[in-house]
C-alpha positions in Angstrom: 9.0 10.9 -14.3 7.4 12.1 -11.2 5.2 9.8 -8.9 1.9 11.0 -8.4 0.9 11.9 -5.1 -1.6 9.7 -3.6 -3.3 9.3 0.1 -4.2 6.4 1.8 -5.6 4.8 4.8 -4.7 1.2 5.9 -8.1 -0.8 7.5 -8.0 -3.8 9.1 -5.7 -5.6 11.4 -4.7 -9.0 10.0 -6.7 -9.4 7.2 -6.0 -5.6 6.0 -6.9 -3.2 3.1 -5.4 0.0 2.0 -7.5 2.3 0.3 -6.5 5.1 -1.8 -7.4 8.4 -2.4 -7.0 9.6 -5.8 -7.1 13.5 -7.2 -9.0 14.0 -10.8 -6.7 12.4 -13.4 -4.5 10.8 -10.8 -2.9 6.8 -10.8 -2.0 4.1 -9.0 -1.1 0.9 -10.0 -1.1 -2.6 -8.7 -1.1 -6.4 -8.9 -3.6 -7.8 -11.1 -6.7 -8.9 -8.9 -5.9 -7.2 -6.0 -8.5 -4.6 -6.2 -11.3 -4.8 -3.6 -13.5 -2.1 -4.3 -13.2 1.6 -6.3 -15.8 4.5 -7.0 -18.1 4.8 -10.1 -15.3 7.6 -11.3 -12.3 5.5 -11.2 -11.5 3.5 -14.9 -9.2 0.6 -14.7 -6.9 -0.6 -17.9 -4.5 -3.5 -17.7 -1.5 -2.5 -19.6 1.9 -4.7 -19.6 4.1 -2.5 -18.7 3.9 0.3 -15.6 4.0 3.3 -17.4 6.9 5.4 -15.6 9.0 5.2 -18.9 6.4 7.1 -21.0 7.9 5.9 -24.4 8.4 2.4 -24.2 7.7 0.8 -27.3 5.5 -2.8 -27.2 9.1 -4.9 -26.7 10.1 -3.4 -24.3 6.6 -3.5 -22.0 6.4 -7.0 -23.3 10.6 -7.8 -21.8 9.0 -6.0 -18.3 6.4 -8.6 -18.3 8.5 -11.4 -18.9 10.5 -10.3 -16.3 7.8 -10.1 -13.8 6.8 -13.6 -14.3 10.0 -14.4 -13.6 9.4 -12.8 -10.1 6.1 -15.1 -9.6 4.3 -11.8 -10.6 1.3 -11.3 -13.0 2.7 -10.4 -16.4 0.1 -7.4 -16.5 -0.3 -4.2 -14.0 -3.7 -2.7 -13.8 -3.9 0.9 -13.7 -6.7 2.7 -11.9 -7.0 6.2 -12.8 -9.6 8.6 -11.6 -12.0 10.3 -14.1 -13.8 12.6 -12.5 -14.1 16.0 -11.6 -13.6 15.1 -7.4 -11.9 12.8 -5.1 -12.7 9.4 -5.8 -11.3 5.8 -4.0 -10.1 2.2 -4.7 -8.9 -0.5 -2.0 -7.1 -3.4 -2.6 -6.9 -6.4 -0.4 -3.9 -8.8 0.8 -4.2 -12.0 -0.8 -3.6 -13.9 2.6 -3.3 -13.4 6.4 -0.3 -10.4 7.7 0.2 -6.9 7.3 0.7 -4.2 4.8 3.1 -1.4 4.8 3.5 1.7 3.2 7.2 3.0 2.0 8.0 6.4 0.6 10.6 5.6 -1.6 11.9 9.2 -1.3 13.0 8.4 2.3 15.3 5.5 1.0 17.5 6.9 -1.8 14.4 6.0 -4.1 14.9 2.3 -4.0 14.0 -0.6 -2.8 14.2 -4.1 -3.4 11.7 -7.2 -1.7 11.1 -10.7 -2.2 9.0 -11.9 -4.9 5.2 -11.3 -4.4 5.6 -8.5 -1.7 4.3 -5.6 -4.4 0.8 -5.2 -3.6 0.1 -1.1 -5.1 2.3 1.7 -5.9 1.9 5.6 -7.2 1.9 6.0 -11.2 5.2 7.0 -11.8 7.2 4.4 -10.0 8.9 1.7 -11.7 8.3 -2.3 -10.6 11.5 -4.2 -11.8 13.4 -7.2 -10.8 16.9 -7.5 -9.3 19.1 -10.5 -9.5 21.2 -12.4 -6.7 24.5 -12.6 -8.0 25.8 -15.0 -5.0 25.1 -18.4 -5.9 25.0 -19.6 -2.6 22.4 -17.0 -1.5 20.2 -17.6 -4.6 20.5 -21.7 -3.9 20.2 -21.3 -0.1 18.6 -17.9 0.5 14.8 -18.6 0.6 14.2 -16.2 -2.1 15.9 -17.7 -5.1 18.2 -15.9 -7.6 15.4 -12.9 -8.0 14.2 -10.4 -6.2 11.6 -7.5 -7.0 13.2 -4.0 -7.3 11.1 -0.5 -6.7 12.4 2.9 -8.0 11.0 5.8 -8.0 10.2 9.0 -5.6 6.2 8.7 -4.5 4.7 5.9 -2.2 4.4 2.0 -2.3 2.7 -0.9 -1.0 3.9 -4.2 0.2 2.3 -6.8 1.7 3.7 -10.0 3.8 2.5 -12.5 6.3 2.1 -12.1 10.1 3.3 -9.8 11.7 6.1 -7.3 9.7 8.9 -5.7 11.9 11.0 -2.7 11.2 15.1 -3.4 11.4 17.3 0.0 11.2 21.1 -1.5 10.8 24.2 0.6 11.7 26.9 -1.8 10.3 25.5 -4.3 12.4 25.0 -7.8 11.1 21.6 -10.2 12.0 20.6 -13.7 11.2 17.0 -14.6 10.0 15.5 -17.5 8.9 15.4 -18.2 5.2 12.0 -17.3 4.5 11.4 -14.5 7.1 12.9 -11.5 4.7 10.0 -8.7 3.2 12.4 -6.1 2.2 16.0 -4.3 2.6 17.3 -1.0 1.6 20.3 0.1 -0.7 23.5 -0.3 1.8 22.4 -4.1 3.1 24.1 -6.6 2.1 22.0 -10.2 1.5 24.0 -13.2 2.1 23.6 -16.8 3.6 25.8 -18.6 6.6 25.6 -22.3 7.6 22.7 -22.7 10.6 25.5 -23.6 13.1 27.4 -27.1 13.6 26.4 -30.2 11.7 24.0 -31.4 14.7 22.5 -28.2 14.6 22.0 -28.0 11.0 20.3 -31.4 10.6 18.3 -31.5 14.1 17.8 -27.9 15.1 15.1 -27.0 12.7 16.2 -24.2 11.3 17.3 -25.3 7.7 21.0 -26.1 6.4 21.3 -22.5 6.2 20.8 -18.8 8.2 20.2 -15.9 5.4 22.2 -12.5 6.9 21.7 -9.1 6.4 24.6 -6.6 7.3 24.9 -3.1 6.5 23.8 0.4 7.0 20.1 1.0 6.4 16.1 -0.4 7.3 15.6 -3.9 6.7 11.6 -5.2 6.8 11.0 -8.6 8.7 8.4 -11.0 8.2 7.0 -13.4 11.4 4.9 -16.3 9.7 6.1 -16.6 5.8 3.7 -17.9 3.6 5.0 -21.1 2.7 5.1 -21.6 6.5 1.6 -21.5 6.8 0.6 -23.1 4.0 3.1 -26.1 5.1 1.1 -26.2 8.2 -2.4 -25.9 6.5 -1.2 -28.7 4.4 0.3 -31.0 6.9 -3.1 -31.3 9.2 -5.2 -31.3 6.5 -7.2 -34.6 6.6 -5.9 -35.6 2.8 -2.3 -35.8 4.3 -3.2 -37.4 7.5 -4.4 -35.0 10.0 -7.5 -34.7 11.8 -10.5 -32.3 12.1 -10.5 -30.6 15.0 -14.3 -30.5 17.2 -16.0 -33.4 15.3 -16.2 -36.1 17.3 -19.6 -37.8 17.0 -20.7 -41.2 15.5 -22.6 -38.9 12.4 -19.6 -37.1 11.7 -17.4 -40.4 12.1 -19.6 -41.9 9.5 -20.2 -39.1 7.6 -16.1 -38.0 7.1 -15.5 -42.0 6.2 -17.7 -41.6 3.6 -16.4 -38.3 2.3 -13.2 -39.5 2.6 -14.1 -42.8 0.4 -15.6 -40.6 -2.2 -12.8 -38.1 -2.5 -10.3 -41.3 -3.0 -12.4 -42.3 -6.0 -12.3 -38.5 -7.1 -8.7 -38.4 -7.2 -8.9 -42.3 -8.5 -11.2 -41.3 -11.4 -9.8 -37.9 -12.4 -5.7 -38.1 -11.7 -5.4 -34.3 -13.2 -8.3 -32.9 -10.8 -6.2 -29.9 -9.4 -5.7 -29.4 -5.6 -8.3 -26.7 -5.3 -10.9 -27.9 -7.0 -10.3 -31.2 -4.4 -10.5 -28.5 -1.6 -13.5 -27.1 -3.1 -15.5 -30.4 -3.3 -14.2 -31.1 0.3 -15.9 -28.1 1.7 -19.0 -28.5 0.0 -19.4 -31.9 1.4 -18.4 -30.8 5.1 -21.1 -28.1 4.5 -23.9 -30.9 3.7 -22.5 -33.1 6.7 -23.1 -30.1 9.0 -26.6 -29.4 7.5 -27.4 -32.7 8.1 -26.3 -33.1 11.8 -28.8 -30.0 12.7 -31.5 -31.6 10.6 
């Protein structure tokens, strides 16, 4: 079937939006909880399946979902479908820092295919599948396992990635990336791995064991700060693992963090299961009260 034909507008710089513009009776679909706001006129429905094979049967939506939790998606697509009589909208957010693109699938042979967790929102009418890595190597070594997300179809769709994303066009060249640094790559690329240099190189110079390459003709979509990059960072100076706040450096505060520190130890101590976040959530609470306090 067709893709519907939707307009958009991208807001924001790093922390960015897109917001559509849907006809009466028009559709777009997209990852579960990534709507920000809609108009009165638009109804929403959570279906398993993304409705560009009209009759699927209930085993065959359920396989799709299975298959998207396989790519670290939500096993349900909501679809957002305008009611009314005019022009109506609906946004949806990134769920992290970096940029979102738009790609008219018509423009690349009606095919795409992106790591896992780059679909954002996409026309009614396109289909949201998954691809498998048949290298070993690459799927071992590769950064993005042995699945990647695959997007057919003829209208527009949404992806989303961290920093900054850059724009490759290949002629038969070939490049070398880091691992985690891949959005997206069109039919005629060719995803593979090579060792990161010499064996001093591979176990000093920082860059991994291994170099994923892309060679081919056609666009390639780039990634600067992946998200496991920054979370590795957030993690690594977080004061739980051994780093230190930055701009608190009076006695209060001093006294104040030993003693939140102590009573997040007996936290963990007490209740082994607590999950990360709900640690976090504690945390900030308490570095909310020892801030209240010091302007007291």
């Amino acid at each position: 079937m067709s893709a519907h034909e939707i307009d958009f507008k991208i807001i924001g710089d790093d922390l960015q939006m897109v917001e559509i513009e849907l006809d009466p009776e028009e559709t777009v679909i997209a990852e579960a909880g990534a709507m920000c706001y809609m108009d009165s006129t638009i109804n929403f429905e959570t279906k398993m399946g993304d409705g560009s094979e009209a009759n699927k049967g209930f085993f065959s939506n359920a396989l799709s979902s299975a298959k998207r939790v396989l790519a670290d998606e939500s096993a349900f697509i909501t679809h957002f479908t305008n009611v009314g009589g005019k022009k109506a909208r609906v946004a949806f957010s990134a769920p992290y820092p970096g940029k979102i693109i738009s790609i008219d699938l018509r423009e690349y042979d009606n095919i795409i295919y992106c790591q896992k967790e780059a679909f954002l929102c996409s026309a009614f009418g396109n289909k949201i599948d998954i691809a498998f890595i048949k290298k070993f190597g690459t799927g071992f070594f590769g950064g993005e396992g042995f699945i990647l997300e695959k997007i057919t179809g003829d209208g527009k769709t949404f992806l989303h990635a961290g920093g900054t994303i850059i724009k490759r066009e290949l002629r038969g060249e070939k490049i070398k990336i880091d691992t985690g640094c891949l959005v997206a790559y069109t039919k005629g690329i060719n995803y593979s791995i090579e060792k990161a240099g010499n064996l001093t190189s591979m176990l000093f110079g920082g860059e991994g064991l291994f170099l994923a390459t892309l060679e081919g003709v056609g666009t390639v979509y780039l990634q600067s700060l992946p998200f496991s990059r920054l979370a590795d960072r957030i993690i690594a100076n977080a004061p739980s693992e051994g780093g230190q706040s930055t701009g608190e450096g009076s006695l209060i505060d001093g006294i104040s963090g030993l003693f939140s520190q102590r009573w997040k130890s007996l936290m963990i101590k007490s209740i082994p299961n607590i999950k990360l976040y709900n640690i976090s959530f504690f945390w900030g609470v308490t570095n909310k009260g020892n801030k209240i306090c010091k302007n007291l």
